[in-house]
C-alpha positions in Angstrom: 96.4 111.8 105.3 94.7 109.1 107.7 96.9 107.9 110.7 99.3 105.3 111.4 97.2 101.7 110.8 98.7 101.2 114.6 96.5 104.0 115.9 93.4 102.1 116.2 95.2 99.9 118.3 96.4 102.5 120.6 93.0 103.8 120.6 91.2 100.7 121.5 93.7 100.0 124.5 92.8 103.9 125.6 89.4 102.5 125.7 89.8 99.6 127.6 92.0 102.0 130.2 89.0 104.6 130.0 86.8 101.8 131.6 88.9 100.8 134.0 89.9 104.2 135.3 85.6 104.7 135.3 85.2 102.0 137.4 88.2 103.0 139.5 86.3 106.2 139.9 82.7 104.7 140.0 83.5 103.2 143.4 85.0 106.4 144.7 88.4 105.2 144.6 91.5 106.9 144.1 94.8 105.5 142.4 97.0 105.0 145.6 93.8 103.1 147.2 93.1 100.9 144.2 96.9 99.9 143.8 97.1 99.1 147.9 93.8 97.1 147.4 95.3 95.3 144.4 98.7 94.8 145.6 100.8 96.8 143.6 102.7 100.1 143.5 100.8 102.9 142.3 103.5 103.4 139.4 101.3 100.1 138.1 97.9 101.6 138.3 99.3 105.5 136.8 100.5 103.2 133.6 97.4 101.6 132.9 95.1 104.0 133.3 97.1 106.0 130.4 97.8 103.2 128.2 101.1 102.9 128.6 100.9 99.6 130.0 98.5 96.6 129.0 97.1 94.8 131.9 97.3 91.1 132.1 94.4 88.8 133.0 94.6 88.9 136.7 95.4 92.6 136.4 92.0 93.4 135.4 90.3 90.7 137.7 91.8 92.0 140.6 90.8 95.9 139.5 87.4 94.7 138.9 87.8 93.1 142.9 89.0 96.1 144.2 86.1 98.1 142.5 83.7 95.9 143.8 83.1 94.8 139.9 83.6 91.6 139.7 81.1 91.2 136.6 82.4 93.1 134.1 86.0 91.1 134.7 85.0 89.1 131.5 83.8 91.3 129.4 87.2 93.8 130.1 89.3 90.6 129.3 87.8 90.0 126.5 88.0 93.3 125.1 91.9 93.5 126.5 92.5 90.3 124.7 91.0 91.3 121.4 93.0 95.0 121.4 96.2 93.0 121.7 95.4 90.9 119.1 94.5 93.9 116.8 98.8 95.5 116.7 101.1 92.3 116.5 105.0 92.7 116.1 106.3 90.9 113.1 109.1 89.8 115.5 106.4 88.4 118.2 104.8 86.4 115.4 107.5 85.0 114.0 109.8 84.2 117.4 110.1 81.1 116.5 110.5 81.6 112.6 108.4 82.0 109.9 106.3 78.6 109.3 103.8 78.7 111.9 102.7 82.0 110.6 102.8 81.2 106.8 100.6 78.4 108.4 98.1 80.4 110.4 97.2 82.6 106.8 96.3 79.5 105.6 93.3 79.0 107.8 92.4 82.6 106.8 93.0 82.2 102.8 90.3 78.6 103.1 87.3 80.2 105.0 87.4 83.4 102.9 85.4 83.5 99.5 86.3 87.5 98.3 89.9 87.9 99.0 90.4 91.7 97.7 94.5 92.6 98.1 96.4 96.0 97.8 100.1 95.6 97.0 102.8 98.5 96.8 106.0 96.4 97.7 105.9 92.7 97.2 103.8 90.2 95.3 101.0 88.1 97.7 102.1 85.6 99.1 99.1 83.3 96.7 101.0 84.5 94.1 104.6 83.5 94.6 106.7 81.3 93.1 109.0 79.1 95.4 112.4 81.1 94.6 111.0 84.6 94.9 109.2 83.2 98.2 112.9 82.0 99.3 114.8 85.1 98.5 112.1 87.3 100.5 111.8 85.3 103.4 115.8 85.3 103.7 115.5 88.7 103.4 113.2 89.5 106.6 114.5 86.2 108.5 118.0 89.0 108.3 116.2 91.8 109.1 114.5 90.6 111.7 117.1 88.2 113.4 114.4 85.6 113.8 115.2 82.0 113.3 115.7 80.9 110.2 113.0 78.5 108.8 112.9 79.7 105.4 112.6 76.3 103.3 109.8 75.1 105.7 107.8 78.9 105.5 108.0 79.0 102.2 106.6 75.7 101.4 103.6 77.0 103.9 103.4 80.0 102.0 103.0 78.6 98.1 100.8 75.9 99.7 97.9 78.8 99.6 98.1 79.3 95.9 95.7 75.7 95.9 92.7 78.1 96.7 93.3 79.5 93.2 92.5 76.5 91.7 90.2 74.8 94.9 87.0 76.0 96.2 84.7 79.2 95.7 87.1 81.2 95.9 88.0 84.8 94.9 91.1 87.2 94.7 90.7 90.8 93.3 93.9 92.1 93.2 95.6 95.6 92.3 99.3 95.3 92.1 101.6 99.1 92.1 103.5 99.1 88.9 106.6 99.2 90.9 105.7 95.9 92.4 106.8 94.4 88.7 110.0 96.7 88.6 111.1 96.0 92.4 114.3 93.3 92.6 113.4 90.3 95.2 116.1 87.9 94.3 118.1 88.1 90.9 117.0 88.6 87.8 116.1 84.6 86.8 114.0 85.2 90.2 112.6 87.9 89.2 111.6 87.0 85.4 110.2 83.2 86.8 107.7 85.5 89.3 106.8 87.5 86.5 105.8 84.9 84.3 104.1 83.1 86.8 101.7 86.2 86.9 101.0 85.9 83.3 100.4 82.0 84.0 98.1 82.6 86.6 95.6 85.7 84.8 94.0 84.0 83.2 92.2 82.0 86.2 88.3 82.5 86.8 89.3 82.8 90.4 91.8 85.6 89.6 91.6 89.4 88.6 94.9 91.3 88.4 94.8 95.0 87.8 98.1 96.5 87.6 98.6 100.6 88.5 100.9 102.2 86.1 103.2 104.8 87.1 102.0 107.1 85.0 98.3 106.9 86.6 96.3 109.6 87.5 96.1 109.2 91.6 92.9 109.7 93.5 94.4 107.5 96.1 98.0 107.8 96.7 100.2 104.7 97.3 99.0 102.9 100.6 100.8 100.4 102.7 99.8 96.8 101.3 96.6 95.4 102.8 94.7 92.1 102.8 90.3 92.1 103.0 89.1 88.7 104.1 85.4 89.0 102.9 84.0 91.7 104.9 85.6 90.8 108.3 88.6 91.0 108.4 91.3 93.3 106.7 95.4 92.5 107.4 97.3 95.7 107.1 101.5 95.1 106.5 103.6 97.5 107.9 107.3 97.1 108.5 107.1 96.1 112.2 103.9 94.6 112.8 100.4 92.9 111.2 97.4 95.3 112.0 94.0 93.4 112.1 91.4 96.0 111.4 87.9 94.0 112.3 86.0 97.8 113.2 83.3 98.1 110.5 83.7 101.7 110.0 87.5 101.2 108.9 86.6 97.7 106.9 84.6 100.7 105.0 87.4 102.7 104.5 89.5 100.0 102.9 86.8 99.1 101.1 86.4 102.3 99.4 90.2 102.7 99.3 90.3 99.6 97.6 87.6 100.4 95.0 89.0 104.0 93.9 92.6 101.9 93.3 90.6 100.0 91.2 89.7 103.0 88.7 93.5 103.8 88.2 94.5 100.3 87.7 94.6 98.4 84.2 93.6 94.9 83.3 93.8 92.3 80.6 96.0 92.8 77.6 97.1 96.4 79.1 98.2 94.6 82.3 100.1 92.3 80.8 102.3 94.5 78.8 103.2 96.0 81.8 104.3 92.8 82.8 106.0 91.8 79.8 107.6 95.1 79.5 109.2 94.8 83.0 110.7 90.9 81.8 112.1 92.5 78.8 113.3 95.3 81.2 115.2 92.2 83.0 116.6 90.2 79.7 
């Protein structure tokens, strides 16, 4: 069983405190010296060098001074800057509520031609209709304690379903059976979102594979995940976004994505699932 999708970021910050700590020791310096030199208490300097702390900007510029390094200050920003981005709270990204996020996917969703997407918990967002969009967003707005924009995020969020019908666009998308069975909202909810997936098959832009329960698993259930292209994958966990931009685990989904593929089922197979789950409902 691989990791948790947040150890890459943990990793990565590791690496950006394994430079500093090299430079640190490049210039024959030891961690009471460096933290005099920079200012701060040597508590500071122990935390960063084991990645237990991030270091801001003008933490790292004023290493890179004290080292005498003043060139690589940049390039160790940059790097810091991109790590951080990589493990994002849901509760960070949505402080403010959930528009401006449902807003920022959008931008994403417009300059991406292959959209490939792994579900096991909810339908994607491109997919949604406007009342199982509300009753999920409440949902997480309460679990999160975040404020509560719901009617403003959800509009945001159905407005990326255009790139269905807009555009060179594609979506390849393998649905968990359970996705069909699971209860977001009541049952009208649930039977509208449903349908909606039987409207929206039959698109040239769209391919819906659905894994029955009863599949034989080479790849066992996953947390849901997003491929932009070949540059970008979102990973979904309960507590945060993971961006995964390392090509060596862009491969992995990949691969991941294309052995879910075999289990799944398509066309008329697909949508007796689906219609077997409204019936299920009625």
């Amino acid at each position: 069983m691989p990791s948790s999708p947040s150890s890459s970021a943990q990793a990565a910050r590791a690496a950006v405190a394994a430079r500093l700590r090299d430079l640190m020791l490049d210039a024959g310096l030891k961690g009471q010296e460096l933290s005099a030199r920079c200012g701060w208490h040597a508590a500071k300097t122990s935390r960063i060098i084991s990645a237990k702390a991030a270091p801001s900007d003008s933490d790292i510029r004023a290493w890179c001074v004290a080292c005498g390094a003043e060139d690589q200050a940049d390039d160790l920003i940059a790097t810091a800057r991109a790590v951080e981005s990589m493990y994002i709270e849901w509760r960070r990204l949505q402080r403010h509520g959930m528009r401006k996020t449902q807003e920022n996917v959008y931008s994403a969703y417009a300059h991406t031609r292959l959209c490939r997407v792994y579900v096991s918990n909810v339908v994607p967002g491109f997919f949604q209709t406007p009342a199982y969009a509300t009753a999920l967003m409440h949902s997480i707005t309460q679990f999160q304690g975040t404020p509560n924009d719901v009617t403003e995020a959800v509009a945001a969020r159905v407005a990326r379903s255009r790139f269905l019908y807009e555009g060179d666009h594609r979506f390849l998308v393998l649905m968990e059976e359970s996705v069909l069975r699971y209860r977001i909202g009541d049952a009208a909810t649930m039977v509208g979102q449903l349908q909606h997936l039987l409207t929206v098959m039959p698109l040239a832009s769209v391919s819906l594979g659905i894994i029955p329960f009863t599949a034989q698993r080479s790849v066992w259930p996953l947390e849901a995940f997003y491929m932009f292209d070949d540059r970008h994958a979102v990973v979904e966990t309960l507590t945060a976004e993971v961006n995964v931009t390392q090509p060596r685990e862009l491969a992995d989904y990949a691969k991941a994505f294309a052995q879910l593929a075999t289990t799944a089922v398509h066309g008329e197979a697909a949508r007796r699932l689906i219609a077997d789950a409204i019936a299920a409902l009625r």
